[in-house]
Residue, then its C-alpha position, 0 to 999 in steps of 0.5 A: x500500500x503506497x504512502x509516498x504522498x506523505x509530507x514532509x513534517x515528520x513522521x507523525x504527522x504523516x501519519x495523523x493525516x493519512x487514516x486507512x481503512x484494511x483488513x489483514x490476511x491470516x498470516x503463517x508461522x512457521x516459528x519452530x522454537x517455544x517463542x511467545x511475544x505476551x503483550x505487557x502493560x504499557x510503559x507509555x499509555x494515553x487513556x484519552x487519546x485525544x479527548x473530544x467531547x465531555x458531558x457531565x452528568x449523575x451516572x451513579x446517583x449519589x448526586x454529584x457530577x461525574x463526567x463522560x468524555x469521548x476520546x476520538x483517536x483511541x475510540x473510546x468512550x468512557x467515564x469518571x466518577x466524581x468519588x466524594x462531591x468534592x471534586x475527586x475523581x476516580x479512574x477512567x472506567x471503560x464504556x466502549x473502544x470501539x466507536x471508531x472516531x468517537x467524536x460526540x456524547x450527550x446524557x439524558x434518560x433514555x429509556x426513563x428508568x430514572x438514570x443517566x443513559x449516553x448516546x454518542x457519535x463518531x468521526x469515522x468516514x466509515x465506520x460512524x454510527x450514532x449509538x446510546x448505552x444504557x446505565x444498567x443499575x443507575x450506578x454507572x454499570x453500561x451495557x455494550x453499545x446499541x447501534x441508532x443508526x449507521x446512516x452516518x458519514x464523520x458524525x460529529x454532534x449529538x444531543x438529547x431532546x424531545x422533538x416529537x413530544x410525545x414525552x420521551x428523549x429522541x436523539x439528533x446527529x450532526x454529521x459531517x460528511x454526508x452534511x445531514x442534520x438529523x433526528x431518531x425518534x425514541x418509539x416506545x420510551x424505553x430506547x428503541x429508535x426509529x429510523x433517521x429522519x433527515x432535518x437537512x441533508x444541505x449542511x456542508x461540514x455539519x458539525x454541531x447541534x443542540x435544541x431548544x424552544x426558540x419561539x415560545x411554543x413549547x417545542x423543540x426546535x433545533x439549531x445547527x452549524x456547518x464548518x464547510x457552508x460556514x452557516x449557523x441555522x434554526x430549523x422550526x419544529x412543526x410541533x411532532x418532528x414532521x416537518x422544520x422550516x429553515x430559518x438562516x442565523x448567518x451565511x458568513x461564518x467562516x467555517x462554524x465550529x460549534x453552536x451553543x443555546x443559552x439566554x444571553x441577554x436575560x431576556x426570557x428567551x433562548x439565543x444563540x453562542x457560535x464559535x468560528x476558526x474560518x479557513x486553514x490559512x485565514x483563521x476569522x477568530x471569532x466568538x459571537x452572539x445573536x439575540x433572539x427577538x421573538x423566534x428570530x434572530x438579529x446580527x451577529x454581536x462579536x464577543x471576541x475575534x482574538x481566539x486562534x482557532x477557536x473550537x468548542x464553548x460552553x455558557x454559564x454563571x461563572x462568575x455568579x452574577x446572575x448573567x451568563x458567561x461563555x468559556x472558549x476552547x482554542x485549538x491553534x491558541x492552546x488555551x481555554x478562556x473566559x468573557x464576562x458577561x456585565x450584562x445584556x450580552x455585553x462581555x469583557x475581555x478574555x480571561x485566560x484560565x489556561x494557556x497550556x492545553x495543546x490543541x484545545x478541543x473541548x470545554x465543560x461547565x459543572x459544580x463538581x465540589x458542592x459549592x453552588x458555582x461553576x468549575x471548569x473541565x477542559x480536553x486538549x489534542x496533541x497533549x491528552x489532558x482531560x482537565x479540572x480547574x476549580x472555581x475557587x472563589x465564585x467569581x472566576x478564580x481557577x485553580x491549576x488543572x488537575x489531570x484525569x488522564x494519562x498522556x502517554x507519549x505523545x505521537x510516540x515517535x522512537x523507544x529506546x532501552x539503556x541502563x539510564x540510572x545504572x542500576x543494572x537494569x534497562x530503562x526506557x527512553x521515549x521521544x515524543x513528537x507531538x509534545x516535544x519531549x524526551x522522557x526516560x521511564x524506570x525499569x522496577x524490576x519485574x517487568x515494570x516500569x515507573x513513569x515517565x521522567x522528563x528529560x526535556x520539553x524544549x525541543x519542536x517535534x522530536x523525532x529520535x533519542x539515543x543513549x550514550x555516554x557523551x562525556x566519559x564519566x561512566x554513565x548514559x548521556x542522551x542525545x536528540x533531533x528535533x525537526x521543526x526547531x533543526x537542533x541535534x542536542x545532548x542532556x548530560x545525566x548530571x549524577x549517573x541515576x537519571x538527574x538530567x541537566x539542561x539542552x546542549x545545542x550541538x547543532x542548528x545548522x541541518x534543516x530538520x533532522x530526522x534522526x541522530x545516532x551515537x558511536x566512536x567514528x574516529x577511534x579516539x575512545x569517545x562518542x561521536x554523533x551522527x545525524x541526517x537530514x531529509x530536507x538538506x539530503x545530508x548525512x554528517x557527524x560531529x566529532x567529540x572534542x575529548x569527553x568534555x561535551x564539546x562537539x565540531x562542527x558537521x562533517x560532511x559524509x555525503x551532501x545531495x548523494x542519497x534522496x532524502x535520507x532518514x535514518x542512519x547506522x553505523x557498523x563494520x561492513x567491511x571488516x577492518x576494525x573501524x565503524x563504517x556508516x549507513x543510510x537510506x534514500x527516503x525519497x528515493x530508491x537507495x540504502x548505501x555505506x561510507x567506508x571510514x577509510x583510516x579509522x579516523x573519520x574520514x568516509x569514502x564516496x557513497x558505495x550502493x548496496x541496492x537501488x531496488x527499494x521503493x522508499x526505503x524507510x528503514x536498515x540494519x546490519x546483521x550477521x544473517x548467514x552464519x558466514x562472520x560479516x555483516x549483511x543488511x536488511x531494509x524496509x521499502x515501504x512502498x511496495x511492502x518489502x522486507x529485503x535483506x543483502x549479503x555481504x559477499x566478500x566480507x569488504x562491503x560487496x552485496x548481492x542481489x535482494x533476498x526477500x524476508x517478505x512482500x506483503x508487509x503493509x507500510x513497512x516503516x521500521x526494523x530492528x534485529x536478535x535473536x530472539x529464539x536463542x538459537x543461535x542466529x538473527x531474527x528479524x523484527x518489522x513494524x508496519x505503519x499502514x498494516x498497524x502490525x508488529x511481528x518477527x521473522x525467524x531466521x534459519x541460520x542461513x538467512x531463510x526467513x520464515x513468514x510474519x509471526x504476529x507480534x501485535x496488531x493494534x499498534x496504530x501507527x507503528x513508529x519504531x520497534x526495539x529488541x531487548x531483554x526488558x526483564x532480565x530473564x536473559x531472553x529478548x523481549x521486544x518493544x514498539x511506539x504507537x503514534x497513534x494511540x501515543x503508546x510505548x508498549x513491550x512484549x514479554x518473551x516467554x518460553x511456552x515451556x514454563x511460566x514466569x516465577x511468581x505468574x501465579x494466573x499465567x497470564x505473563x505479567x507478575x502483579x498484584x493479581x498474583x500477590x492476591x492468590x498468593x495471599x489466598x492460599x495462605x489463608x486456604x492453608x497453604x497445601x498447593x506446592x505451586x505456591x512455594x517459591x522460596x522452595x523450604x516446602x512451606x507456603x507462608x509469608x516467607x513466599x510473600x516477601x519472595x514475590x513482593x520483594x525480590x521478584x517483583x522488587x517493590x517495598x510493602x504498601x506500593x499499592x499502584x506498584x511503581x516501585x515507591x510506598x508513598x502518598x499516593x498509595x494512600x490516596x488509592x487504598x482510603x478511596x476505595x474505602x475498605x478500611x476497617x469496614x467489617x467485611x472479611x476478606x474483601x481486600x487485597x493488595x491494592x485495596x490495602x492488604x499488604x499482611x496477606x490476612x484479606x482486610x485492611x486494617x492498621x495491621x497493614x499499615x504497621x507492616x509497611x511502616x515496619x519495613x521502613x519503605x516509605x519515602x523519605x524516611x530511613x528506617x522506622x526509628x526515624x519516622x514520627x507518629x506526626x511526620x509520617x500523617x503530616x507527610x501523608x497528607x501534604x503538610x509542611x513541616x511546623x505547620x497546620x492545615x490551615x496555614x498552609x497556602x492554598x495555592x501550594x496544596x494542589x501543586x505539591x506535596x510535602x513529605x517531612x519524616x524526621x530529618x527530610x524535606x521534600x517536594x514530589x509532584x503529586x500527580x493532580x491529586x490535591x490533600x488540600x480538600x477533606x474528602x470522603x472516602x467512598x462507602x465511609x459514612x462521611x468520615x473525610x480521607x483525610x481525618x481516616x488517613x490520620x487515625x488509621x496511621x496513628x493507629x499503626x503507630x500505636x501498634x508499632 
């Protein structure tokens, strides 16, 4: 499948605009050996990818806003619940992943039960559908989806109302691409729709709907906007939905984004809010109103022209003076702001709430805490944020955003795996191009990772990281390129434990080079660096001036002789002991190598290994034959081939292409090992069109087996890397999805024999596995299975074996990151198992940690005990005080009261005795008491206070 009409803004954006419908073809093994690839948790995942749509709403009827949101890139739809009415939410809980551009949700009763039913749409071209969810219980318990109907091209807009009053919610549809305006009629009350009834099918780009009662009848009327007709439209209800007559607001809104009903100007009546952003290149900005003067409407009355690209509003009280405010998400301006109303329709200037949401998309208006004024969530594209800012003082006084959402890596763009904080372990490296970042996540141990770490956000469109020790002091440097912003750059870990210091520019002078590379080009035992650029057609490197972190200027290996070169790789083509280099012609046809003539740096004119490659987009070196040289193998994405071509003669002469495969959709990036452990080079692909990861098993004599499936939901395969991440000695493989901004890893797992400790044999050794663990004991501990210490017992000398040393995380890591601290607090009191009287309903992530079922101080005293709890040393260390001050975000020598509320949010304090120090706390905020769930309003944290009191009454 071709991709050659890619532009030239980087890979990632290549692919956000290139979506492509395929089905894959059941593909052969032939693997052999016991190799099985178990896909892990992931490293680096996104829970909304791209959040589009929020409403919020009761789902599980305990009277307070918990919110549902579409996420567009991940097709999911899901929601969170608010946990005490406070303003505390909980994780994402899944509705659906399989509405396929999820775009749109709305709630209301559909099928009158007295709960909060979902309807959404989706953007799919063709896939769409318009569907509802019923709320099973009225506690947030959906059913599967219900398909409305799949008369739908790039749905985009849904909304609740009765058009046909008969007393029941119908459900109406903006769709963009078949341009209908359209409603479903709820036959029976009970959610079984009728068929599509066409309002308008003349609205070109229609992209929003809602519904009102504009001229006083009382019925339904419904308003519309088109971005592709840039018109704003009323269509006057008849009375039952049979008929709407056509009433134009205005013709001259350059591309309509969203329309919003609400009585602007106090007046009793309904007017309209529209937002529109105008063409790709001619932005008009603007934020505008049109009063509503007995059923019809007047002129447009700007709000505002200064919102760049402005996307989505909501109106209410924000700051409570009893007029109506409007809030604006901008997608090209990043930020949400408010205007207030002074009334009438008159507004102010924009207020910026937040500044930091890239590519806004979306903005809510809700009481989430209880205190009768409106708090703000917002999402945001290319960052993943689905954020809450509360009202802090009723009249428009935000807080900072506190995070629902993973971001994941966004537009993750290359993986790599090195020992970043020398524990003995590989670490993973992340370069994000969506968000330009470069992060490093934490091997726990086990096959777990910590969360990302930031390396650096002060790149433009990351394109490639690498691992290195640029400075000779024994540990692992990390060096970058970065697209739009032409830098190659380096970050010096200042303490070999993955301390980063600030950007080293090494370069400006390449336009957009696409990736770096790191090796001892001229012999002098530093670490050199490469580069290319596509643009420049150039591939050069700069010369270490002596471990000082000092570099040359580009030296130029080949300036104009390959097209558009992407990727480049060093290694020894022709056997005389020094670092030859190699690269691809992405605009063209070619992969060649430069001969290091002297060993000193100095490279030979491009000497071609093949011109046969349609896009060559990728290529290793590798010892495929058994024969003691290096062979290559490319990628041509082209035509879909994986080829591979032998060194002959051991001196760099190739032979004709040899096949490894020819349908292999999109073929984008390679990586080698020997993953079978038999004593040759497999080969690892990812497909960026076939949205695939598999492997190759080699013969030994470079015989290739067919693809064996490694994944294939990996939208947008980025790169792949081959390592052993587990340290079991066998290599595993990890892979980057820029699509759904995912870094994943796949477990290589012998079929003979099970992890130690995978209780479940489900190739992941977590909590689950501590739970049976604990369960047997309880059962008397007969089934040897569970012996891992081998002394023939099962007891709690095998819980601290898993806990411990397979899993290698202290007592009370209840999220399993490696570290007991408050955030395992926060998980354990909101699930509200403590001290609740119900035997044997908790586990570890509940607060179980002694293995006896409850959660009581008991636990709290084990993992006290063990002296894990961050920031203090040992138990004799830690105070009965410091360690509930520390728990819950107070500073040293002072109470709750005194402690500024502008630094609750952002911090949290952790003060044992002897120590003082600042961790992010992950938007989770102590400043509030907060119930937790099923506790009769006994706060979180007044129940954190007596539970470690307790604990250490009992210590």
């Amino acid at each position: 499948m071709s991709f050659g009409g890619f532009g030239l803004s980087g890979p990632n954006e290549r692919i956000r605009h290139h979506r492509t419908r395929l089905s894959l073809e059941s593909l052969e093994s032939r693997c052999l050996l016991a190799v099985t690839f178990v896909p892990q948790d992931p490293i680096l995942d996104s829970n909304a990818t791209y959040p589009k749509s929020i409403f919020a709403a009761d789902f599980d009827g305990d009277n307070d806003a918990d919110i549902v949101v579409a996420s567009y890139i991940d097709n999911r739809v899901a929601w969170f619940e608010n946990l005490d009415g406070q303003g505390t939410y909980g994780e994402q809980q899944l509705i659906t992943e399989t509405s396929i551009g999820a775009s749109s949700v709305y709630g209301g009763d559909i099928d009158g039960d007295g709960d909060i039913d979902i309807v959404s749409t989706s953007a799919d071209t063709y896939d769409a559908d318009v569907s509802w969810y019923e709320n099973l219980d009225g506690q947030g318990t959906f059913s599967e989806q219900r398909v409305i109907s799949a008369d739908v091209s790039v749905g985009d807009s849904v909304h609740l109302a009765d058009i046909d009053g008969d007393g029941d919610l119908d459900v109406l549809s903006a769709s963009r691409s078949d341009t209908k305006v359209a409603w479903y009629p709820n036959l029976d009350g009970a959610g079984d729709f009728g068929e599509q009834e066409i309002i308008s099918d003349l609205e070109d780009g229609a992209t929003s709907v809602v519904a009102v009662d504009v001229d006083g009848d009382n019925d339904m009327d419904v308003i519309s906007g088109a971005l592709d007709s840039d018109t704003i439209k009323v269509f006057i209800n008849s009375g039952d939905g049979s008929s709407f007559e056509e009433q134009v607001v205005n013709n001259k809104a350059t591309s309509v984004t969203a329309v919003f009903a609400a009585d602007v100007d106090g007046d009793g009546d309904p007017d309209i809010v529209a937002t529109s952003r105008g063409g790709e290149q001619d932005y008009d900005n603007t934020v505008s109103w049109f009063a509503n003067e007995n059923g019809q409407f007047g002129s447009e009355r700007i709000i505002s022209v200064d919102e760049a690209g402005p996307n989505e509003l909501y109106v209410g009280d924000i700051d409570g003076d009893n007029n109506l405010d409007v809030v604006v998400a901008s997608r090209i301006g990043d930020r949400v702001a408010w205007y207030q109303n002074v009334g009438g329709g008159v507004f102010g200037a924009p207020q910026v709430i937040e500044d930091d949401a890239d590519g806004a998309s979306t903005a809510v208006l809700v009481d989430v805490d209880g205190d009768q004024d409106l708090d703000l969530f917002w999402g945001s594209r290319f960052d993943n944020k689905l954020a809450l800012q509360l009202n802090t003082d009723g009249a428009g006084t935000f807080s900072q955003p506190e995070l629902l959402t993973r971001q994941g890596a966004p537009g993750a763009q290359m993986a790599n795996a090195a020992d970043l904080d020398g524990d003995g372990d590989l670490d993973v490296l992340t370069a994000s191009f969506s968000n330009d970042q470069i992060t490093w996540s934490e091997n726990l141990g086990g096959g777990r990772f910590g969360p990302a770490n930031l390396i650096t956000d002060r790149t433009n469109g990351t394109e490639a990281a690498v691992a290195a020790d640029l400075d000779g002091d024994g540990d692992l440097d990390v060096a970058s390129s970065s697209y739009f912003d032409d830098k190659v750059s380096w970050y010096e870990n200042l303490d070999g434990q993955g301390t980063f210091g600030p950007q080293r520019i090494v370069s400006t002078d390449k336009f957009s080079p696409e990736h770096v590379f790191a090796a001892d080009l001229d012999g002098d035992e530093d670490i050199d660096l490469l580069s290319v650029s596509r643009i420049d057609s150039t591939v050069v490197w700069f010369e270490n001036l002596g471990n000082q972190g000092l570099f040359t200027a580009a030296k130029t290996i080949t300036d104009g002789g390959q097209d558009g070169p992407s990727i480049v790789r060093v290694a020894d083509l022709d056997g005389d002991g020094d670092l030859d280099v190699m690269s691809n012609g992405y605009d063209g046809t070619t992969i060649a190598w430069y001969e290091n003539l002297d060993g000193l740096g100095d490279f030979s004119e491009e000497r071609l290994i093949s011109a046969v490659l349609e896009i060559p987009t990728s290529l290793e070196a590798a010892d495929f034959d058994g024969d003691g040289d290096l062979d290559v193998v490319a990628a041509s994405g082209e035509d879909d081939r994986v080829l591979w071509f032998e060194n002959t003669d051991g001196l760099g002469q190739f032979g004709e292409e040899q096949v490894v495969s020819e349908d292999f959709d999109g073929a984008f990036y390679l990586g080698t090992a020997d993953f079978d452990d038999d004593g040759d080079i497999d080969v690892i692909a990812a497909g960026i069109v076939a949205n695939l990861v598999g492997w190759y098993e080699n013969d030994g004599s470079g015989n290739f087996s067919d693809i064996i499936e490694i994944d294939a939901n990996v939208r947008g395969a980025t790169s792949v890397v081959a390592a052993d991440l587990d340290g079991d000695g066998r290599i595993d493989a990890m892979a980057t999805s820029s699509t759904l901004d995912r870094v994943t890893w796949y477990r290589n797992v012998d079929q003979d024999g099970p992890l130690k400790g995978d209780f479940n044999e489900d190739a992941i050794v977590n909590d689950a596995d501590i739970d049976l663990l604990c369960k047997e004991i309880q059962a008397g501990g007969l089934d040897d299975d569970f012996d891992l210490t081998g002394d023939g017992s099962v007891n709690q000398a095998d819980v601290e074996e898993l806990v411990s040393r397979i899993m290698g995380i202290p007592f009370g890591d209840s999220d399993l990151n490696g570290v007991f601290d408050s955030t395992d607090f926060v998980q354990v009191f909101t699930r509200g198992q403590y001290e609740d009287s119900i035997d044997g309903n908790s586990g570890w992530a509940d607060g179980d940690w002694n293995c006896d079922g409850d959660f009581t101080s008991s636990d709290l005293v084990v993992a006290f005990q063990r002296g894990g709890y961050t920031g203090s040393v040992s138990r004799a260390a830690v105070s009965r005080d410091a360690a509930i001050a520390s728990s819950l975000g107070i500073r040293d020598n002072e109470t709750r009261e005194e402690q500024p509320t502008q630094d609750r949010p952002q911090q949290l304090i952790e003060d044992v005795g002897f120590e003082q120090r600042a961790i992010e706390s992950g938007g989770v905020d102590f400043s509030r008491e907060r119930a937790a769930p099923e506790v009769s309003k006994t706060t979180t944290d007044r129940l954190l206070r007596d539970a470690v009191d307790a604990a250490f009454t009992e210590l």
